[in-house]
C-alpha positions as CSV (number, residue, x, y, z in Angstrom):
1,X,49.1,2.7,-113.0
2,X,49.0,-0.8,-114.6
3,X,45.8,-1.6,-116.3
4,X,44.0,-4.2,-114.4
5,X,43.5,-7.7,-116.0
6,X,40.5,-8.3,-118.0
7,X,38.2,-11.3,-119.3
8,X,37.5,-10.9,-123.1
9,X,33.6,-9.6,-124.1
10,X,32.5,-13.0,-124.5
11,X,34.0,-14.7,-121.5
12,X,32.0,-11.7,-119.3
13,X,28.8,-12.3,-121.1
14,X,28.9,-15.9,-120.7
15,X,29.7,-15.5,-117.0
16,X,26.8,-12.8,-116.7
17,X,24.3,-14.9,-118.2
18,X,25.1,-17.7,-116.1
19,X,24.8,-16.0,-112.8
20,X,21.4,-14.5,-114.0
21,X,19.9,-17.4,-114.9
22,X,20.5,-19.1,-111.4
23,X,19.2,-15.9,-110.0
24,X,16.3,-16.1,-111.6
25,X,15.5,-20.0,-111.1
26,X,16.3,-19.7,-107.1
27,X,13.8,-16.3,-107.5
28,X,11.1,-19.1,-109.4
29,X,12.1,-21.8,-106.8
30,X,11.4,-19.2,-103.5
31,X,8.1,-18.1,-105.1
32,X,7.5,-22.1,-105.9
33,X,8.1,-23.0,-102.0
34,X,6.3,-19.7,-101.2
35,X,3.4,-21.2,-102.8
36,X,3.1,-24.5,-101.3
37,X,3.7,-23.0,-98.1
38,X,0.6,-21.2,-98.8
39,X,-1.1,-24.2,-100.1
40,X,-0.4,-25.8,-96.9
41,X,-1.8,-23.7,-94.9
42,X,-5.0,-23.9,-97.0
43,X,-5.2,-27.4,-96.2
44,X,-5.1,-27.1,-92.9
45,X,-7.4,-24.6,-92.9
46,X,-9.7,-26.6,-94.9
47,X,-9.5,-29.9,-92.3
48,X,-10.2,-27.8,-89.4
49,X,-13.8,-26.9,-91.1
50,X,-14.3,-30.6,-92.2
51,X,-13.8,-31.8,-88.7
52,X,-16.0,-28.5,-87.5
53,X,-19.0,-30.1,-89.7
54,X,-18.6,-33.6,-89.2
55,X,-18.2,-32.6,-85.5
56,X,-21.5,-30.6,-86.2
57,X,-23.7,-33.6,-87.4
58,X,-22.4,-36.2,-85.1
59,X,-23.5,-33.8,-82.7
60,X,-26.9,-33.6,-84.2
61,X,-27.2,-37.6,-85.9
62,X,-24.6,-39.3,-83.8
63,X,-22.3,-41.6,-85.6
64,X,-22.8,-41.7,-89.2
65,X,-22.2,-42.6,-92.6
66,X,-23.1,-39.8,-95.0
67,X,-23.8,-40.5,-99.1
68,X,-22.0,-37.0,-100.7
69,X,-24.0,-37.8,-103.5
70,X,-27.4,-37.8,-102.4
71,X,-27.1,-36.8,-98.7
72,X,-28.8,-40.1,-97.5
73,X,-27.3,-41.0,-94.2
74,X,-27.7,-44.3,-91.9
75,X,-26.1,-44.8,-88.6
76,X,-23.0,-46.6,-87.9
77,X,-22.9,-49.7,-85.6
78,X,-19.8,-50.6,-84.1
79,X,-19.5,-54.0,-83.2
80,X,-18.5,-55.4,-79.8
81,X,-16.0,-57.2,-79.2
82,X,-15.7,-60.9,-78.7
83,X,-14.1,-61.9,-75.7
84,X,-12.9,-65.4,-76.0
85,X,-11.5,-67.7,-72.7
């Protein structure tokens, strides 16, 4: 039986190396996506309970516009329209 062909030490290494280190960045780049994913759910979650508040004190003050500072409201006008002829 013939031996089989060979790449030298080095050349194996070299090609070893390389194919670990782009296993190991798309591993970084699927935990990375994983992450904002995750992130984006947050998000989501975290606009549905800002509109559940603000739908909470319209409820309660009607419409208004709220100071996050100092939690001093006032009401907002809208204006009508002007209907010209």
């Amino acid at each position: 039986m013939a031996d089989k062909a060979k790449l030298t030490e080095e050349e194996l290494k070299s090609i070893q190396t390389a194919v670990s280190n782009l296993n190991q960045a798309k591993t970084i780049l699927g935990d990375l996506s994983n992450q904002a994913y995750k992130a984006q759910l947050q998000v989501v979650s975290m606009e549905e309970a800002m509109a559940a508040a603000q739908k909470s004190l319209e409820d309660t003050y009607g419409s208004i516009s709220v100071d996050l500072n100092t939690g001093e409201y006032e009401e907002v006008v809208e204006e009508a329209e002007t209907v010209e002829e």
